[in-house]
PQR file with spaces between the fields and no chain letter, atoms N, CA, C, O and H, PARSE charges and radii, in Angstrom:
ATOM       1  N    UNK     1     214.088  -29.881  211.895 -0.4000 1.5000
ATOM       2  CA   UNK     1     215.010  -30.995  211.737 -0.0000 2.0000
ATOM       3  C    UNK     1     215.590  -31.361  213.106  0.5500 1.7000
ATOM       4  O    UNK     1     215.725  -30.481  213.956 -0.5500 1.4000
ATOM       5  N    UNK     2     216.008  -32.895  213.398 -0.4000 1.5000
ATOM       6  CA   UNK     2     216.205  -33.277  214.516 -0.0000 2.0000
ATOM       7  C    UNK     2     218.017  -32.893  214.815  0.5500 1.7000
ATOM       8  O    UNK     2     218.844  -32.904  213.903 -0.5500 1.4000
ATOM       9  H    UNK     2     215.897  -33.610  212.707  0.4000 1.0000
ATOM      10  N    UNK     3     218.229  -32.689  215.742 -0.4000 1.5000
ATOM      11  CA   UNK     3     219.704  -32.137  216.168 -0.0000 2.0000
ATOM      12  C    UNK     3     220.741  -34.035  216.027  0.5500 1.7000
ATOM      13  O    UNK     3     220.616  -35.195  216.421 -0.5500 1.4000
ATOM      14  H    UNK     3     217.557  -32.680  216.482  0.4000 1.0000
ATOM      15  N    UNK     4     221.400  -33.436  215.449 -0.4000 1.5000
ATOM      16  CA   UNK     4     222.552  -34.762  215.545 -0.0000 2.0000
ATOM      17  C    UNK     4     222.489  -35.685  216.836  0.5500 1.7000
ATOM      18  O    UNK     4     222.141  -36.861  216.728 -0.5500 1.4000
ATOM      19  H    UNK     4     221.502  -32.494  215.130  0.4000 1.0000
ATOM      20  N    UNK     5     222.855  -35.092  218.136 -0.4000 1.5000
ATOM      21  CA   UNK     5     222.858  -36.203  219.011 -0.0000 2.0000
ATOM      22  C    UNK     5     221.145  -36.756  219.288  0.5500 1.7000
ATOM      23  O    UNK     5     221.092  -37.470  220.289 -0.5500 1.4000
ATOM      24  H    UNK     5     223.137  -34.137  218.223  0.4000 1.0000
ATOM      25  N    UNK     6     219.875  -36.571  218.647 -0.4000 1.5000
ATOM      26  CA   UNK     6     218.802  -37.012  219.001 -0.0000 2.0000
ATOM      27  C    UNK     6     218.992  -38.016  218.264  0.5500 1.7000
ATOM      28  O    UNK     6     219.086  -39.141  218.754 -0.5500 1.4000
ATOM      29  H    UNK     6     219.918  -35.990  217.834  0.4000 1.0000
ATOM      30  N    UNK     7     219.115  -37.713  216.511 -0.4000 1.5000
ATOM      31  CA   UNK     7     219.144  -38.351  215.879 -0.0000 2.0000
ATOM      32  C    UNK     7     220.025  -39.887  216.037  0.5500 1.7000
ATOM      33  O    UNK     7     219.630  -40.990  215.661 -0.5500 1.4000
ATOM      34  H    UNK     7     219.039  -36.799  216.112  0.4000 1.0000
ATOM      35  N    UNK     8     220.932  -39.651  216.507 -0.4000 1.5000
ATOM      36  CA   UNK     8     221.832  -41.088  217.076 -0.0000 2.0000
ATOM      37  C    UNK     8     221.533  -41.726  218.330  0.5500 1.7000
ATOM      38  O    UNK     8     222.083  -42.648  218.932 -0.5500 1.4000
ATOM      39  H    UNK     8     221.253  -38.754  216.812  0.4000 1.0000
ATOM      40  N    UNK     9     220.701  -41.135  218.534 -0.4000 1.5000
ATOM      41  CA   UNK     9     220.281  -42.214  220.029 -0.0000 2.0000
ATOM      42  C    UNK     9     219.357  -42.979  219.293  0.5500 1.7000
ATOM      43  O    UNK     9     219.425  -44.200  219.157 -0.5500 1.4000
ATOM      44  H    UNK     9     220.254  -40.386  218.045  0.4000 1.0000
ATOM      45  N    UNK    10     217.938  -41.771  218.518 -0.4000 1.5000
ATOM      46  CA   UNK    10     217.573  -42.893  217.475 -0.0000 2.0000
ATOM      47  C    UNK    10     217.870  -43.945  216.014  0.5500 1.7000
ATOM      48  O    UNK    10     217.416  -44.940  215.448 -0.5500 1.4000
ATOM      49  H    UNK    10     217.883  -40.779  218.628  0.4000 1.0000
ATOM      50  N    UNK    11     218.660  -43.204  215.935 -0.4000 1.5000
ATOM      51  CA   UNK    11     219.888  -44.832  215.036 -0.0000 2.0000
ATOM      52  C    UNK    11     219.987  -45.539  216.060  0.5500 1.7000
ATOM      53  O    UNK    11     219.556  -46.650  215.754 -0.5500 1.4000
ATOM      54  H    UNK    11     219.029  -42.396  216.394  0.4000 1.0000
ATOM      55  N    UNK    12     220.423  -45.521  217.471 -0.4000 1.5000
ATOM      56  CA   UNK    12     221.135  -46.727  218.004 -0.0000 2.0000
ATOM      57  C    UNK    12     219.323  -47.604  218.964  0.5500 1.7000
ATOM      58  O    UNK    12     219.060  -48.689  219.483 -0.5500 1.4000
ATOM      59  H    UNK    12     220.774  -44.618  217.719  0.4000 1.0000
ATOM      60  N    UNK    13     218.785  -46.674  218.777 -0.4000 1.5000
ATOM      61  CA   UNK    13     217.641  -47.733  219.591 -0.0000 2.0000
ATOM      62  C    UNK    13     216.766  -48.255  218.358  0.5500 1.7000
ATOM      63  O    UNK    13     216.002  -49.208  218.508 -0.5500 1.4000
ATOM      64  H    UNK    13     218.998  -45.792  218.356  0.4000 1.0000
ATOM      65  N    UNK    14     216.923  -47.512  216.978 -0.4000 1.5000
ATOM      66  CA   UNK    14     216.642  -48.850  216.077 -0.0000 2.0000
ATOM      67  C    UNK    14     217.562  -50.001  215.427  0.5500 1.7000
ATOM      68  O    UNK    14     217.211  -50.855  214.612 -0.5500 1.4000
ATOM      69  H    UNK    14     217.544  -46.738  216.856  0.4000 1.0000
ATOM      70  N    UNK    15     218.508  -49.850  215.856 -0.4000 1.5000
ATOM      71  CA   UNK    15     219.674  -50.615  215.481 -0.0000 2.0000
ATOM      72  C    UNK    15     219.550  -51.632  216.398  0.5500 1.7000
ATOM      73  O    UNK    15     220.011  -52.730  216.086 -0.5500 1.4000
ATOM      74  H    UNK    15     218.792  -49.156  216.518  0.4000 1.0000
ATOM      75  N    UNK    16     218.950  -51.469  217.604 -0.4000 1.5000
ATOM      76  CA   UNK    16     219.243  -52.330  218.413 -0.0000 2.0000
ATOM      77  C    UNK    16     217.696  -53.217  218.390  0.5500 1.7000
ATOM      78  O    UNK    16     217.717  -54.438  218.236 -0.5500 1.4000
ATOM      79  H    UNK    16     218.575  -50.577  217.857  0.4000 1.0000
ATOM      80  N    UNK    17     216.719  -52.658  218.516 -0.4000 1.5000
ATOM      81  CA   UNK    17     215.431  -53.342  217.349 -0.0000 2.0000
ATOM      82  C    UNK    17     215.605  -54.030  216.840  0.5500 1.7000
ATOM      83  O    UNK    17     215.179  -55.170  217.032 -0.5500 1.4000
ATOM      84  H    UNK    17     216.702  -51.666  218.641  0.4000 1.0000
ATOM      85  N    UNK    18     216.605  -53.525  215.579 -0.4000 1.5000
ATOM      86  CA   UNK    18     216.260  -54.871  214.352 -0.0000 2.0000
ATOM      87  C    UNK    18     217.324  -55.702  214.808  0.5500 1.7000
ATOM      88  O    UNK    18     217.389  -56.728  214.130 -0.5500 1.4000
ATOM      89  H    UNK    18     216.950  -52.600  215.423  0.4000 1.0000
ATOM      90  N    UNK    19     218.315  -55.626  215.849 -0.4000 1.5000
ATOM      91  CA   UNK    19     219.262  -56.753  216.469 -0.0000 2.0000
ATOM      92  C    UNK    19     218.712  -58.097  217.050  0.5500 1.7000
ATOM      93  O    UNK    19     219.060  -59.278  217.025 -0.5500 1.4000
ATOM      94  H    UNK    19     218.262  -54.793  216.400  0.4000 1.0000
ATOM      95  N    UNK    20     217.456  -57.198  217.705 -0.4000 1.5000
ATOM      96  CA   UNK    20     216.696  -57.920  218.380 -0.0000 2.0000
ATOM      97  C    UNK    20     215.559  -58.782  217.934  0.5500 1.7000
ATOM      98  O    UNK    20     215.330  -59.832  218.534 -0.5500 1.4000
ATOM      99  H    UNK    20     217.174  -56.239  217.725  0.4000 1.0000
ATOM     100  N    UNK    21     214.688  -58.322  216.711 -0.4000 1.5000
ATOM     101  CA   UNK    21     214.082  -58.475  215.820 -0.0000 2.0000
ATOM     102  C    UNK    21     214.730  -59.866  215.364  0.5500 1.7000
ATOM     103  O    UNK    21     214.258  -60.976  215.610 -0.5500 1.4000
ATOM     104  H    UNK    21     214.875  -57.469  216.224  0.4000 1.0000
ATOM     105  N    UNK    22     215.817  -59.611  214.702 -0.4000 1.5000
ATOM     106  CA   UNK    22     216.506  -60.474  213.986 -0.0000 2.0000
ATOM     107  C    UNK    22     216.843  -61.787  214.994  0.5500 1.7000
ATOM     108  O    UNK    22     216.552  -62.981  215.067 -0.5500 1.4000
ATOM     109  H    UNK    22     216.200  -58.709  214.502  0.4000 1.0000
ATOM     110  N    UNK    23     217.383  -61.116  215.484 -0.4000 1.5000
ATOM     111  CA   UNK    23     217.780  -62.687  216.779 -0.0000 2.0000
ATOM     112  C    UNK    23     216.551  -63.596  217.112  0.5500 1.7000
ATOM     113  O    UNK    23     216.707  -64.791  217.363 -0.5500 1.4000
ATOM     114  H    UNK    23     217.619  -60.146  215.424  0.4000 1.0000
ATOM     115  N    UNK    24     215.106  -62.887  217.105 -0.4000 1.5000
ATOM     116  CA   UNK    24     213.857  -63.414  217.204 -0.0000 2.0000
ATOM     117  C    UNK    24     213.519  -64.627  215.703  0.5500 1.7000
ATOM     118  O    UNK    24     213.292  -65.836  215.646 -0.5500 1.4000
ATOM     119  H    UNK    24     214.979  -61.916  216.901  0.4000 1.0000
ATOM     120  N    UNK    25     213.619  -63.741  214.865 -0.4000 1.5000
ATOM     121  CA   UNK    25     212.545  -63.922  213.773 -0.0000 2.0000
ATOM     122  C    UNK    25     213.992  -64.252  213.007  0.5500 1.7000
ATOM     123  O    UNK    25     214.233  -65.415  213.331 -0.5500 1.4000
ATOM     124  H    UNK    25     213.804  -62.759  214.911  0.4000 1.0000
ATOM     125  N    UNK    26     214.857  -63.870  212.313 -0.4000 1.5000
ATOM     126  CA   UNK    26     215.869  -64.451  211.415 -0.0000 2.0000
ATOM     127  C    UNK    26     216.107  -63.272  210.854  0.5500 1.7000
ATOM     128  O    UNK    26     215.691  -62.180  211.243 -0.5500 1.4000
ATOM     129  H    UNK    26     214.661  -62.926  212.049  0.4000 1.0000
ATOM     130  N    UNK    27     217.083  -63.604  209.523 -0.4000 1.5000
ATOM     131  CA   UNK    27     216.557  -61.943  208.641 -0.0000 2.0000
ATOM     132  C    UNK    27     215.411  -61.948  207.502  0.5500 1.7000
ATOM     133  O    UNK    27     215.051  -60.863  207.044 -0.5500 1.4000
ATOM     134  H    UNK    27     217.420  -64.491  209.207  0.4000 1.0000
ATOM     135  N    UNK    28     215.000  -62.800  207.172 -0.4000 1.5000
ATOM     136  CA   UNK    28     213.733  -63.082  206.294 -0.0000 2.0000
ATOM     137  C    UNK    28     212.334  -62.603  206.754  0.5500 1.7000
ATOM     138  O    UNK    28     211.364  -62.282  206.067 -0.5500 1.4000
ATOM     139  H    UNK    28     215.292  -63.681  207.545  0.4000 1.0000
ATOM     140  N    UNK    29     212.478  -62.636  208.018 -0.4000 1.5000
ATOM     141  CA   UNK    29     210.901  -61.882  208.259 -0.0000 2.0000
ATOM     142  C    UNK    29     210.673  -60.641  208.183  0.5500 1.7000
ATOM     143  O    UNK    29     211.437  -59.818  208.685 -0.5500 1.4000
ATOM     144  H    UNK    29     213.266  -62.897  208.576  0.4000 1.0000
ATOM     145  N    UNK    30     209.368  -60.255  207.416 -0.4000 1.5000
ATOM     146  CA   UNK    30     208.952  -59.234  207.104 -0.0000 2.0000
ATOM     147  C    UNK    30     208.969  -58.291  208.580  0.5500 1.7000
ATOM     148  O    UNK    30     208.374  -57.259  208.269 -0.5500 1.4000
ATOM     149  H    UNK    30     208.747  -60.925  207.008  0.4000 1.0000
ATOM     150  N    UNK    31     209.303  -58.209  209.752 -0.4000 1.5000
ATOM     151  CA   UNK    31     209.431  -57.642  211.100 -0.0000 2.0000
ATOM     152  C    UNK    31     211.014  -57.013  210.702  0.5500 1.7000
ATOM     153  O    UNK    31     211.301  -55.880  210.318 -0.5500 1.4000
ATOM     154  H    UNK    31     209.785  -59.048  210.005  0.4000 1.0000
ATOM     155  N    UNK    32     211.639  -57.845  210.875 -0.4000 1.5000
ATOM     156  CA   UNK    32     213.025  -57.467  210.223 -0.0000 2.0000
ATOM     157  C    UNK    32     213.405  -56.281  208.915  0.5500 1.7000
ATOM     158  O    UNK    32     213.920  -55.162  208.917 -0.5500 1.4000
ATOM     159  H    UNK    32     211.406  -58.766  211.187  0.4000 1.0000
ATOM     160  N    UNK    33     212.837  -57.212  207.822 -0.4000 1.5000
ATOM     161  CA   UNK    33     213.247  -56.120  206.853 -0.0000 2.0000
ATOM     162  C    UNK    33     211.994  -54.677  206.801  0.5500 1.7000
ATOM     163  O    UNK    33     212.135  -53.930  205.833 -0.5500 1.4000
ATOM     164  H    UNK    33     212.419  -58.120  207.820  0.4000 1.0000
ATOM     165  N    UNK    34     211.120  -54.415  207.560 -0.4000 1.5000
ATOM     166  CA   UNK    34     210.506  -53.270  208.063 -0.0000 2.0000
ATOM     167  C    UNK    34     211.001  -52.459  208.730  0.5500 1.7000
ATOM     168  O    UNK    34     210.796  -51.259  208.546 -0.5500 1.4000
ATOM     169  H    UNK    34     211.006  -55.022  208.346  0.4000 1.0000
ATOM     170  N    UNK    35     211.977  -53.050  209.914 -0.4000 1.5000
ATOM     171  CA   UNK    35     213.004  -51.926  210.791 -0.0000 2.0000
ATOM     172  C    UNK    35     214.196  -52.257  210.190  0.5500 1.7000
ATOM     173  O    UNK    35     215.041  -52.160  211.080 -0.5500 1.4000
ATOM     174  H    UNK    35     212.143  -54.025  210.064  0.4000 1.0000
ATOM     175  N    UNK    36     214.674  -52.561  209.267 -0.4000 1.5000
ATOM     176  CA   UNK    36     216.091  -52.281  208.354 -0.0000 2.0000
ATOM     177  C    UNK    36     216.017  -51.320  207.613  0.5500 1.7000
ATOM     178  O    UNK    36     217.085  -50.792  207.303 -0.5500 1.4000
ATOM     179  H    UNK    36     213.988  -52.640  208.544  0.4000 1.0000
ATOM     180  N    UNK    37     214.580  -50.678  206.994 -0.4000 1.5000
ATOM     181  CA   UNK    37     214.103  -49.671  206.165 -0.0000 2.0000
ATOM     182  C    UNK    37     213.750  -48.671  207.301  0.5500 1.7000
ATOM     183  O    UNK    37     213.806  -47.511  206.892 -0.5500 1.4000
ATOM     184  H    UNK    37     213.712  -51.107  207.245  0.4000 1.0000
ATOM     185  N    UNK    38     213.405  -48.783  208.602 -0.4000 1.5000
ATOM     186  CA   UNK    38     213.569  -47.834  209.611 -0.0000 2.0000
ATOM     187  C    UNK    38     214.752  -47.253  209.833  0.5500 1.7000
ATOM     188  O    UNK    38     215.007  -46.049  209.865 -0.5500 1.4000
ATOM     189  H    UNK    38     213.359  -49.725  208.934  0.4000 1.0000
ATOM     190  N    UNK    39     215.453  -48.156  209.983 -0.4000 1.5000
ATOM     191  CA   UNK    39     217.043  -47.907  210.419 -0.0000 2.0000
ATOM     192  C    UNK    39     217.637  -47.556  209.318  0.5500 1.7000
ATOM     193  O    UNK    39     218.578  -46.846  209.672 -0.5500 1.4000
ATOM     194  H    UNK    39     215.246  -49.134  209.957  0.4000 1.0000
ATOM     195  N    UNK    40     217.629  -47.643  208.221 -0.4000 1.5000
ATOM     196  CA   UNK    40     218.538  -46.831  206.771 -0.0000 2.0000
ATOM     197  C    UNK    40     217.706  -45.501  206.731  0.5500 1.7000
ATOM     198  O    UNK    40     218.365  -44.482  206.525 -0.5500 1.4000
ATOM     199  H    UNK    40     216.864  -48.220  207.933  0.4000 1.0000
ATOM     200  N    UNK    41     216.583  -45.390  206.870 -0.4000 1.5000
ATOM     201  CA   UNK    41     215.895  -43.535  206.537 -0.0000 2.0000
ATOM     202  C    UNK    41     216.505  -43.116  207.796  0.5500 1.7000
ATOM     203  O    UNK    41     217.359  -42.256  207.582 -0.5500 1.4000
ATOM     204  H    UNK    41     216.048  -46.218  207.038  0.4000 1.0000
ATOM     205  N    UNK    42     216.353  -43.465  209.257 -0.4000 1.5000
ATOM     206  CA   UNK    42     216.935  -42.663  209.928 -0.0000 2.0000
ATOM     207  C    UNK    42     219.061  -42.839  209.461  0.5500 1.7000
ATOM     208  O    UNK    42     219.870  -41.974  209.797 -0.5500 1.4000
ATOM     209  H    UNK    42     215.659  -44.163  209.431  0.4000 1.0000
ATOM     210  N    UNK    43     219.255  -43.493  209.066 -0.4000 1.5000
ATOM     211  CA   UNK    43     220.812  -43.058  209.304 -0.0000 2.0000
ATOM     212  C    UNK    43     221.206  -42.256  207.583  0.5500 1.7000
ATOM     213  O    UNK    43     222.355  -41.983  207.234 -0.5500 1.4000
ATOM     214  H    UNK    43     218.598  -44.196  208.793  0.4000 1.0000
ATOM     215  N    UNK    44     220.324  -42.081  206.979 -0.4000 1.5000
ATOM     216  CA   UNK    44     219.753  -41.261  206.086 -0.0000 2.0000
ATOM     217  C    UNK    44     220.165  -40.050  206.062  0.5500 1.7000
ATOM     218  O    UNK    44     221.054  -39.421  205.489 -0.5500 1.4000
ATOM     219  H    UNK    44     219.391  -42.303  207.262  0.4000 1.0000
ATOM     220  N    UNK    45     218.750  -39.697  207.330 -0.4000 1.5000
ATOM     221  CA   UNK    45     218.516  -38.508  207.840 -0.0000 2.0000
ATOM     222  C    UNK    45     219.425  -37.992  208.584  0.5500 1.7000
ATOM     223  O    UNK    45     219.582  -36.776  208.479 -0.5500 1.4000
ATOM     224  H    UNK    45     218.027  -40.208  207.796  0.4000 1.0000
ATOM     225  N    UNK    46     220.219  -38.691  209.474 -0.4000 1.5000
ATOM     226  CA   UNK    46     221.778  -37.761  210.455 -0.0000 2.0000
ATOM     227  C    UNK    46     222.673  -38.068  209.210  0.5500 1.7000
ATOM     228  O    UNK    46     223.731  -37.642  209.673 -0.5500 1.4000
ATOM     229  H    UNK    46     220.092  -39.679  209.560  0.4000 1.0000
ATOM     230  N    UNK    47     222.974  -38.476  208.042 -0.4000 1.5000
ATOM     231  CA   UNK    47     223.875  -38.435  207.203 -0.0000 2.0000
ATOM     232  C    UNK    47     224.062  -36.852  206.403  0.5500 1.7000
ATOM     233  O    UNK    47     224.962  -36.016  206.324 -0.5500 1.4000
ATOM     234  H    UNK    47     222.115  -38.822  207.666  0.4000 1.0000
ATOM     235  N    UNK    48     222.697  -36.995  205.896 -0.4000 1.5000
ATOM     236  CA   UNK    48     222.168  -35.253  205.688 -0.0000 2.0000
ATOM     237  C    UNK    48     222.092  -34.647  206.466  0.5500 1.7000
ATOM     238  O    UNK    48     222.438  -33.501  206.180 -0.5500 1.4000
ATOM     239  H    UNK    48     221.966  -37.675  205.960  0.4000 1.0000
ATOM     240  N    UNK    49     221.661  -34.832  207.863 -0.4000 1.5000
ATOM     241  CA   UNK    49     222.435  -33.126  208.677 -0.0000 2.0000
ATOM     242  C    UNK    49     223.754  -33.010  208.967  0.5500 1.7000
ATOM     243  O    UNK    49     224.377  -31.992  209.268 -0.5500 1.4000
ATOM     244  H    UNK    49     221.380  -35.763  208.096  0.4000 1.0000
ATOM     245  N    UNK    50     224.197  -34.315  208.834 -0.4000 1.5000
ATOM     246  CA   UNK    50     225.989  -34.375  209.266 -0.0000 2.0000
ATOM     247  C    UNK    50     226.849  -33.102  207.690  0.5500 1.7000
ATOM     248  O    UNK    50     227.675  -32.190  207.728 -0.5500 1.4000
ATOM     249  H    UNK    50     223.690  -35.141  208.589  0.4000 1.0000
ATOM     250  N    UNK    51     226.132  -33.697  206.668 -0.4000 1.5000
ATOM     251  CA   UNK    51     226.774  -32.956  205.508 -0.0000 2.0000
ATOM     252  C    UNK    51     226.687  -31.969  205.302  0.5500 1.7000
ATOM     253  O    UNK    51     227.437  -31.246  204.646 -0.5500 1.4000
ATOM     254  H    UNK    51     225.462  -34.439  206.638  0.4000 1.0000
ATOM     255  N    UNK    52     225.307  -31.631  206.070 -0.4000 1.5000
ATOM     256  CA   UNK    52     224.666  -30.097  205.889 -0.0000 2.0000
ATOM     257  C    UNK    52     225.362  -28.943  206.283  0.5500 1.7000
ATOM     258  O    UNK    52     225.615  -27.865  205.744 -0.5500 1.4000
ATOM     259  H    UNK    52     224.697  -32.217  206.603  0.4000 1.0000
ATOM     260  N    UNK    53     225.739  -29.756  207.990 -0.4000 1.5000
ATOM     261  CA   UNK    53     226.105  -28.532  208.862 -0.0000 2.0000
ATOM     262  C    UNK    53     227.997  -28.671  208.453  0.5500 1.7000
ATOM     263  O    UNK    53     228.759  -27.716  208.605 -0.5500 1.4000
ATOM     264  H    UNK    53     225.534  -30.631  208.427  0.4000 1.0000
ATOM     265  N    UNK    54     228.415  -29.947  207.975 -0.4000 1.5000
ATOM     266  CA   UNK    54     229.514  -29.910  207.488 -0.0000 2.0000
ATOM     267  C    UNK    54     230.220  -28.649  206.709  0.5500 1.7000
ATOM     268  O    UNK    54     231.166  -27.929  207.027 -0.5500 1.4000
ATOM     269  H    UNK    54     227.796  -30.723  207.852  0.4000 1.0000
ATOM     270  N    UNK    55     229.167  -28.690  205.288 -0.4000 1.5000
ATOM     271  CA   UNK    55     229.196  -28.269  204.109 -0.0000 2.0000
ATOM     272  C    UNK    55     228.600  -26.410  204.703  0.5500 1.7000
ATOM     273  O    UNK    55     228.976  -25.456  204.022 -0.5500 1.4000
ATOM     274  H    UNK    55     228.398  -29.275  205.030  0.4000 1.0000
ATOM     275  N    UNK    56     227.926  -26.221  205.651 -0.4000 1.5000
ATOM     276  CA   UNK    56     227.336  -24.865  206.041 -0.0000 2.0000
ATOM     277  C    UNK    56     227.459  -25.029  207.651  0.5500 1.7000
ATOM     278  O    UNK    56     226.552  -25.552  208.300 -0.5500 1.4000
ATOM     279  H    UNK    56     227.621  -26.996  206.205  0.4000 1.0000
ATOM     280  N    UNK    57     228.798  -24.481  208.319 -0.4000 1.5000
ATOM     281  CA   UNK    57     228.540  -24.891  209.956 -0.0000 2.0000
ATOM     282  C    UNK    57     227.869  -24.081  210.458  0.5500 1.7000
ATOM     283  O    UNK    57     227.530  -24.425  211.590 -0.5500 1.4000
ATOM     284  H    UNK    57     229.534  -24.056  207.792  0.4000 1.0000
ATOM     285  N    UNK    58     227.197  -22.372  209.911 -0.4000 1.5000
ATOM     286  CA   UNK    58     226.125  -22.198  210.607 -0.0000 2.0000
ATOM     287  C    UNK    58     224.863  -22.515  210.388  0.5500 1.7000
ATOM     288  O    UNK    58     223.937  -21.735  210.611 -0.5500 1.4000
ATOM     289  H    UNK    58     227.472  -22.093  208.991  0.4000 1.0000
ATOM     290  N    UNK    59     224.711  -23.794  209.893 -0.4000 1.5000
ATOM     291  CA   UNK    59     223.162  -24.216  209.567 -0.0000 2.0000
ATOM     292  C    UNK    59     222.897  -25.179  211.020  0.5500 1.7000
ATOM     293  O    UNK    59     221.809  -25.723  211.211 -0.5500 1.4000
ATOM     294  H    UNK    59     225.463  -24.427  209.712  0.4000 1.0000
């Protein structure tokens, strides 16, 4: 599993993708809603290690 601060650099460089994406194409294009489904599994995924190590801090 990826360590919290990896994981948020990659939230923020797909966040900034589909910013960019979007500013291109609108929000209707299929480019767009492909890295919006990128960007929700990864903020997903640091949501569940955030709770994990929350809920168990030596995990």
């Amino acid at each position: 599993m990826q360590t919290d601060n990896v994981l948020s650099h990659h939230v923020e460089a797909a966040r900034q993708k589909l910013h960019d994406l979007q500013n291109k194409y609108g929000f209707g294009h299929s480019s767009v809603l492909k890295q919006s489904m990128v960007l929700d599994e990864l903020i997903n995924q640091y949501q569940y290690t955030y709770y994990r190590r929350k809920k168990n801090p030596t995990v």
